[in-house]
C-alpha positions in Angstrom: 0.0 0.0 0.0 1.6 3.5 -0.9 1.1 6.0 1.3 2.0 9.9 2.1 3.6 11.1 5.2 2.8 14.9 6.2 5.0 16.9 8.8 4.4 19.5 10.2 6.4 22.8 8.9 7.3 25.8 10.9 9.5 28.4 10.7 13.2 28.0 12.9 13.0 28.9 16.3 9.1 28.9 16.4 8.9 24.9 17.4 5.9 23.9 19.0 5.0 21.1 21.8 4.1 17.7 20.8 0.7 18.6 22.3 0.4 21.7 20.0 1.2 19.8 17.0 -0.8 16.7 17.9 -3.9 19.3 18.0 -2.9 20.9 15.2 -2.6 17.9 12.8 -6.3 16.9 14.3 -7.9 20.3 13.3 -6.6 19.5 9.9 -7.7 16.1 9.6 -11.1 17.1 11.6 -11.2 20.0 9.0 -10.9 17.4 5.8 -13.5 15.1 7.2 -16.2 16.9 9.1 -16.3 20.3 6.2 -14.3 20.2 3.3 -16.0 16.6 2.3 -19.6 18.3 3.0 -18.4 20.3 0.5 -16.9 17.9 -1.9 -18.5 15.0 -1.6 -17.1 11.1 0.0 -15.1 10.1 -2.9 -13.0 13.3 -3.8 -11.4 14.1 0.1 -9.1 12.1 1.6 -8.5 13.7 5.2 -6.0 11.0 6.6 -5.4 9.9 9.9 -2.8 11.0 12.6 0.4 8.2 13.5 3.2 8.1 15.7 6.2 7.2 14.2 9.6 6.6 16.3 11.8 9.5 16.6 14.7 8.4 15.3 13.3 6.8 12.7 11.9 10.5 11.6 15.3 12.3 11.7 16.7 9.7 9.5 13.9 10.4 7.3 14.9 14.1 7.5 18.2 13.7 6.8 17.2 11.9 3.8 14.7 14.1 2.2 16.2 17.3 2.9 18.3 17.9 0.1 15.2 16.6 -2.1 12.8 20.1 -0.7 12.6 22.7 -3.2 14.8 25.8 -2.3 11.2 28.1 -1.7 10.1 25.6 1.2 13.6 25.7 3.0 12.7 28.3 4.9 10.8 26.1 6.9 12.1 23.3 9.7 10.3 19.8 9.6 9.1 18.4 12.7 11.2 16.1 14.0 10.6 16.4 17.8 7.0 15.2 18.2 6.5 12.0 16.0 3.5 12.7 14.9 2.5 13.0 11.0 -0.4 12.6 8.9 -0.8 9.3 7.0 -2.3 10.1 3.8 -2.9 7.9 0.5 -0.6 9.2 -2.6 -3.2 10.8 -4.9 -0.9 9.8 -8.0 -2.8 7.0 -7.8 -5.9 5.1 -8.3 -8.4 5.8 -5.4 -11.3 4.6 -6.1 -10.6 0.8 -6.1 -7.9 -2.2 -5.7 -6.1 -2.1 -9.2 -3.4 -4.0 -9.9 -0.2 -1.9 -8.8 2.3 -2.7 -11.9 -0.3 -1.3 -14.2 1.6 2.3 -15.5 -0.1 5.3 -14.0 -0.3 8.6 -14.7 -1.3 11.8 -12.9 -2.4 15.6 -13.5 -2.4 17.7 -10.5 -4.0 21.0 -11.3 -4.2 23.9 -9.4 -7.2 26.1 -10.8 -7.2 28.7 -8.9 -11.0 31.4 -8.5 -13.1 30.8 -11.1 -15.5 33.7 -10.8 -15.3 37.2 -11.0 -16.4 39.3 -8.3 -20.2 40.5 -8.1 -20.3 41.8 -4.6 -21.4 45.6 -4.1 -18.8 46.2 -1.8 -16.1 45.9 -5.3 -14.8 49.6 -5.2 -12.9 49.5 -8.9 -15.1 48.4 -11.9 -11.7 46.6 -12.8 -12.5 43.4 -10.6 -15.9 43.0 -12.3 -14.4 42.6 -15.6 -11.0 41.1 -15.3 -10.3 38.1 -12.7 -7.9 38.2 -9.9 -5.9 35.3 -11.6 -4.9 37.2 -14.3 -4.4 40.6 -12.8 -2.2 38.9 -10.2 0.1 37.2 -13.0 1.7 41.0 -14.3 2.3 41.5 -10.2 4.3 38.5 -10.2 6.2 39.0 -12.9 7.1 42.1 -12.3 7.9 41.2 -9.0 10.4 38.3 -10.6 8.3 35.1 -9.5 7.8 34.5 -13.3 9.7 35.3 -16.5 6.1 36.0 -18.8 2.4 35.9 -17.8 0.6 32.7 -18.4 -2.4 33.2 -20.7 -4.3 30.6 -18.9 -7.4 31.7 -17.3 -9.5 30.2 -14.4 -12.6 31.4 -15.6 -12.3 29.4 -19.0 -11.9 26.3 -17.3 -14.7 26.7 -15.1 -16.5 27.5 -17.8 -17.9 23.6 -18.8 -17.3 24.7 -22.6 -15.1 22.2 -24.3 -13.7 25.2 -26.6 -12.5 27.3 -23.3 -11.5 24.5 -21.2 -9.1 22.8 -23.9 -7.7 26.5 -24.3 -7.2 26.5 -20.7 -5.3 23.5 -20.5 -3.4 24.1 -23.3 -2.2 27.3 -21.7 -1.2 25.5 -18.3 0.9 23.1 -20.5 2.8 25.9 -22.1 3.2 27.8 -19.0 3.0 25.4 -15.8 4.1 27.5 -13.6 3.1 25.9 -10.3 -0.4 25.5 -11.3 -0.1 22.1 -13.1 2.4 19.3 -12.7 2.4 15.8 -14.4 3.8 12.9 -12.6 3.9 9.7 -14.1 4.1 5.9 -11.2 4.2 9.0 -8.8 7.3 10.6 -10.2 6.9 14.6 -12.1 8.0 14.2 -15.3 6.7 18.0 -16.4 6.2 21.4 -14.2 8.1 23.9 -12.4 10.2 22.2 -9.7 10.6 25.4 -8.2 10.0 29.0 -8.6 12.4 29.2 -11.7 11.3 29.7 -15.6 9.7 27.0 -17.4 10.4 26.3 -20.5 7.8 23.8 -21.8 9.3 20.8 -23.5 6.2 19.3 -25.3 8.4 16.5 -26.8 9.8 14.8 -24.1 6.3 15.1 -22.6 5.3 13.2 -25.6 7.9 10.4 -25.2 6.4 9.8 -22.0 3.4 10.0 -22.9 3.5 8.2 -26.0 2.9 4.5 -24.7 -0.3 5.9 -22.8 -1.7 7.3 -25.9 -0.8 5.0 -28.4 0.0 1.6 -27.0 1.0 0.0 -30.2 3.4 2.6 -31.0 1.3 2.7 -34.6 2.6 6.9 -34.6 6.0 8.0 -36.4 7.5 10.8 -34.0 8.1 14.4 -34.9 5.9 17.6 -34.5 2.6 16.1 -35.7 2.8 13.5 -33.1 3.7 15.3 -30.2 0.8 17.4 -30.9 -1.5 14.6 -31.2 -0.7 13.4 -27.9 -0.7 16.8 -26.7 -4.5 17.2 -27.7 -5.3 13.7 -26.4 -4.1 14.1 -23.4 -6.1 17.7 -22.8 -9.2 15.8 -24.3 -8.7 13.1 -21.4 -8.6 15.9 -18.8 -11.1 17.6 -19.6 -13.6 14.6 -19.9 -12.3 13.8 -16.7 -13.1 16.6 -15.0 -16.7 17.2 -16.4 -17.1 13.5 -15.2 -18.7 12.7 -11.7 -17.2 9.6 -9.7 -19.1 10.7 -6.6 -22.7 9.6 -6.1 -23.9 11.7 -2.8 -24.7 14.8 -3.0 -22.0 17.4 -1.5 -23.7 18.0 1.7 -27.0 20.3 2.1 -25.4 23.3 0.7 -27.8 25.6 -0.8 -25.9 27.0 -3.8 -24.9 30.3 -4.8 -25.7 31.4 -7.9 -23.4 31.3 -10.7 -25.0 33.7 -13.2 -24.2 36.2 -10.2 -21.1 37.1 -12.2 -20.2 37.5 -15.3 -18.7 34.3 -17.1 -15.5 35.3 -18.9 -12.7 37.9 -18.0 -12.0 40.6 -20.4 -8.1 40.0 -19.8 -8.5 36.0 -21.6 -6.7 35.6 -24.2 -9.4 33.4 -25.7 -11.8 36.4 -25.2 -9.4 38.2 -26.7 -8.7 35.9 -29.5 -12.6 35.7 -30.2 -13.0 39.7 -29.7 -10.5 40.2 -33.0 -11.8 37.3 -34.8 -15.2 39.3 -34.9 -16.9 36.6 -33.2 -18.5 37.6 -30.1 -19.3 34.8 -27.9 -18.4 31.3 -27.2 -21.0 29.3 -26.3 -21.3 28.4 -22.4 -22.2 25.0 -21.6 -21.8 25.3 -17.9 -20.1 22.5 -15.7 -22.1 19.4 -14.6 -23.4 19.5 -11.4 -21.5 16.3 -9.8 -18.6 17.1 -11.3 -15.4 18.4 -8.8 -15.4 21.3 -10.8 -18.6 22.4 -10.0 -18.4 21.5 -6.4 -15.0 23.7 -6.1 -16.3 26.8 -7.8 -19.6 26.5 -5.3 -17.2 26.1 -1.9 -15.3 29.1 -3.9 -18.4 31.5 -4.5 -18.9 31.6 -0.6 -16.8 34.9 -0.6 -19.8 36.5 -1.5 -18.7 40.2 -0.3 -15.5 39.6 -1.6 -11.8 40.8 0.4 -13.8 44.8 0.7 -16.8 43.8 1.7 -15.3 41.1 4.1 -12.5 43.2 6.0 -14.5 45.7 8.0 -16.7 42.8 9.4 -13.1 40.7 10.0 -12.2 44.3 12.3 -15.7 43.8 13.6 -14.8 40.0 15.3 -11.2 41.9 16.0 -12.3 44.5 18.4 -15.0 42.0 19.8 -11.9 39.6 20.7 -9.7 42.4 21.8 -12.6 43.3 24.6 -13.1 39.5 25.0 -10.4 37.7 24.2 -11.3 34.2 26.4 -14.8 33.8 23.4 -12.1 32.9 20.9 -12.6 29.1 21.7 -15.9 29.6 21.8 -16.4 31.2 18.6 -14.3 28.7 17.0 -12.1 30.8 14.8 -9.4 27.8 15.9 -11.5 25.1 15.4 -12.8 22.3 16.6 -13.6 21.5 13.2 -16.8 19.9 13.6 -20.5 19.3 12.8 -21.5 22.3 14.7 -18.7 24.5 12.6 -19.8 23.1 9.3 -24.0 24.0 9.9 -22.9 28.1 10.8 -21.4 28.2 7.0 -24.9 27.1 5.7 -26.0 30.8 6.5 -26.0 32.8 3.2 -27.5 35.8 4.2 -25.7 38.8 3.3 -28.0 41.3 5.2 -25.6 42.8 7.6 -27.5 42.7 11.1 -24.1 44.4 12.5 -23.7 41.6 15.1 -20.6 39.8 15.9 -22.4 36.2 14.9 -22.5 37.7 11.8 -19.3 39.1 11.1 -17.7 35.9 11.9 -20.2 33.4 10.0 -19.1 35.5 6.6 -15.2 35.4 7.9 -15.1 32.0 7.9 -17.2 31.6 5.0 -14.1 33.4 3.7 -11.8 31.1 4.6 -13.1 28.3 3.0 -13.6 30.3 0.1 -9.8 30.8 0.0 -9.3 27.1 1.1 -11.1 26.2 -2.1 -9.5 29.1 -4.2 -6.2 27.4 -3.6 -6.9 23.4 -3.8 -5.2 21.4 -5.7 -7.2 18.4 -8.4 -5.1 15.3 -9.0 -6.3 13.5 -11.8 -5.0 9.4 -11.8 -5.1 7.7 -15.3 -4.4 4.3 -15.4 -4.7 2.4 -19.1 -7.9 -0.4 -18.8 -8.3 -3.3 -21.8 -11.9 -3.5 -22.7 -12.9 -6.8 -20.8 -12.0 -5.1 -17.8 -13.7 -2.2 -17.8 -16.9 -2.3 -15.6 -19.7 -0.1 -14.6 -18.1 0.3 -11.3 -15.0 1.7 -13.1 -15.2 5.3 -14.2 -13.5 5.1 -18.0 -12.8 7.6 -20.2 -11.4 7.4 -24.1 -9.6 8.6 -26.4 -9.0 7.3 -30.3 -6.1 4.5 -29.8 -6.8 3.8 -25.7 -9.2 3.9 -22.8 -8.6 4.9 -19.1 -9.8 4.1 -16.0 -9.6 7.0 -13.9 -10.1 8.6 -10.0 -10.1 12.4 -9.4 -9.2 13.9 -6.2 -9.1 17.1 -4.4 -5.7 17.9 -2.5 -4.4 21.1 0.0 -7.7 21.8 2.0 -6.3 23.1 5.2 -8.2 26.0 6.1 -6.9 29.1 5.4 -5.3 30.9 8.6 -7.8 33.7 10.4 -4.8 35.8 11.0 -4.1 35.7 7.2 -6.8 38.3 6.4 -5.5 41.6 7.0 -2.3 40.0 4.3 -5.1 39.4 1.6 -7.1 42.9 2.0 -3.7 44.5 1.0 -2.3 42.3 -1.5 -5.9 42.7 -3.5 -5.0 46.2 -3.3 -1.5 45.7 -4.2 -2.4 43.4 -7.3 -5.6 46.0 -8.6 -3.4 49.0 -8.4 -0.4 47.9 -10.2 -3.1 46.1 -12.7 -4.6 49.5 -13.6 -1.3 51.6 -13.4 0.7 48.9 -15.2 -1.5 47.2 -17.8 -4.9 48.6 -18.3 -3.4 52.2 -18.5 -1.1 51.0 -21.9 -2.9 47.5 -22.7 -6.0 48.5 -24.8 -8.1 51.1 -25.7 -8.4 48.9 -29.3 -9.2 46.2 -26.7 -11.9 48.5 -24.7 -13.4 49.9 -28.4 -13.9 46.1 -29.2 -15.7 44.9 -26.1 -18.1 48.6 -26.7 -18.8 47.3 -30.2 -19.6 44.3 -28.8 -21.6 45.3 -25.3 -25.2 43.8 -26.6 -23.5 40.7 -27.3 -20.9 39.2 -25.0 -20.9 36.0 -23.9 -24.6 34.7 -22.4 -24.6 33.7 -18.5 -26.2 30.8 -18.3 -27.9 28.7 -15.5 -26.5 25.5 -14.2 
């Protein structure tokens, strides 16, 4: 049985008790199992369990490992002194039954990032109702030297359910993975950024590894045309995958936000864009299936209904009250437990401000799922199935030489830290004023004069 190991990271000097840790590593898993998979739904969370290993067994473990962390996570220190860790199962493969383990495997993680645009009140530049936060936040970080370019892959296109966007989407991650897509194949990466350094996307060699998935009898001569033939099998498999539902239940009783709230496309796309100059002026929106992890994600997403504005005053709100009360921390639950009783306060969708604390806090950590779900991770495990072994119990998908059985996942649901608030009000600042200073000033009035000729007919919001 392969499994996954989790420490607990801190930064030096800042260790905590084994107690502290111990109740730390619970919240998470308590977090996983009693709210993210009300959320989600039974087949897509795995929350783990919590194991003691011996202590000397987890320095060795260190020791061996440490030269293997990425230079941006060094900056941490691994717990070595309590002996606890999370025992996970490794998402790179097959979850959803007993397979047989020398069967080749491969795995997508994708990190979609927010898939709406904003369409709170409380927005205070007209900026953040047209373009997303995604792609304003890319010219911040590359100006700020995380990235060498900005990636022309946008969130909204893949949440979009139309095949059209969401192979555009995907295409774009594969040309610029930053660290929002990574492909690993029998749990080893094979293609993404292994840190934050530039990525220079080699589609051949992802091809060569590729090519035995795709095209088992090897029937394809190599060169361009085959690499991109792989290329666009492999974004058909995705995508079919992730339009698919392998869950059954229903995510919990969550009453659902609208998603014709907001506008379905962001004016900074580059497959808007590309449609904008082609004359064309909409795509047709086919909107996600409601079982699918897509769907689920952009719901547990759309619960930062006042958005960062709307939600920082009430933030101050629960502030002061703590600051005049500070023992009601516990029992406001702002650090857990985790629980039933947590999970039926986030039902509350009301967004007429009473001006009470209850309130204030319900929306606040409505937020931090929100930002939970804004940052997950989807890992996608492909596994290649003949035809007498595929059964009705087995999620397949195909493509024109093979067939897949598949299991889709949902990874990196710890909630998002209270105390990380204030950090996120001013970086939305940071990101929408070097947007409009930086970008929209010289971008495009021949892009604004095409979206005015085009104003009675932009893309149709849809229901779902």
């Amino acid at each position: 049985r392969c499994v996954v190991l989790r420490f607990l990271k801190s930064p030096p000097n800042q260790n905590k008790t084994s107690e502290e840790i111990l109740h730390h590593l619970q919240n998470i898993v308590d977090f996983g199992k009693h709210v993210m998979k009300q959320f989600f739904g039974e087949n897509y969370v795995h929350h783990g369990e919590i194991i003691q290993l011996p202590l000397d067994f987890v320095r060795q473990l260190c020791l061996k490992i440490q030269p293997e962390r990425p230079e941006s996570r060094c900056d941490k220190d691994m717990d070595t002194l309590s002996g606890y860790a999370m025992c996970l199962p490794n998402l790179t493969r097959l979850q959803t039954y007993r397979f047989v383990e020398h069967r080749p495997i491969l795995c997508i993680e994708i990190k979609p990032k927010c898939g709406f645009i904003p369409f709170s009140s409380h927005v205070s530049q007209e900026i953040k109702h047209k373009v997303c936060r995604y792609c304003m936040h890319q010219h911040l970080k590359v100006a700020n030297g995380k990235w060498k370019r900005p990636s022309k892959y946008c969130p909204l296109d893949l949440f979009s359910g139309n095949k059209q966007r969401m192979h555009f989407a995907l295409k774009s991650l594969l040309q610029e993975a930053q660290n929002n897509l990574k492909i690993f194949k029998n749990g080893e990466l094979i293609y993404g950024c292994k840190d934050d350094q530039d990525c220079v996307s080699d589609w051949n060699e992802l091809a060569c590894h590729l090519k035995p998935f795709f095209f088992p009898s090897n029937g394809l001569v190599s060169g361009p045309h085959c690499t991109r033939t792989i290329v666009k099998e492999l974004i058909h498999v995705i995508t079919m995958t992730l339009l698919s539902s392998t869950d059954a239940c229903r995510a919990g009783d969550m009453k659902t936000v609208p998603i014709s709230q907001g506008r379905s496309y962001c004016e900074a796309s580059a497959f808007t864009k590309e449609l904008l100059r082609n004359g064309k002026h909409k795509s047709e929106s086919s909107g996600l299936p409601r079982g699918c992890l897509l769907y689920k994600t952009l719901q547990a997403q759309m619960l930062d209904m006042l958005d960062i504005e709307g939600l920082y005053p009430l933030y101050s709100r629960v502030e002061q009250y703590l600051e005049e009360f500070p023992e009601e921390r516990s029992t406001l639950q702002i650090d857990g437990p985790y629980n039933e009783a947590f999970y039926e306060k986030l039902l509350d969708l009301s967004t007429e401000d009473d001006g009470t604390v209850a309130f204030a806090l319900t929306k606040v950590q409505q937020y931090r799922i929100a930002m939970t779900a804004k940052d997950c991770s989807i890992m996608i495990a492909l596994s290649p199935c003949l035809q007498d072994e595929c059964s009705e119990q087995r999620p397949v998908v195909l493509t024109s030489k093979s067939r897949f059985t598949f299991s889709v996942s949902v990874l990196d649901l710890d909630l998002k830290p209270y105390e990380s608030i204030p950090h996120q009000f001013k970086l939305d600042g940071k990101i929408v004023n070097y947007y409009l200073k930086n970008v929209q000033a010289k971008d495009d009035p021949v892009m604004s004069s095409l979206f005015k000729e085009n104003e009675d007919c932009t893309l149709v919001l849809h229901k779902v």
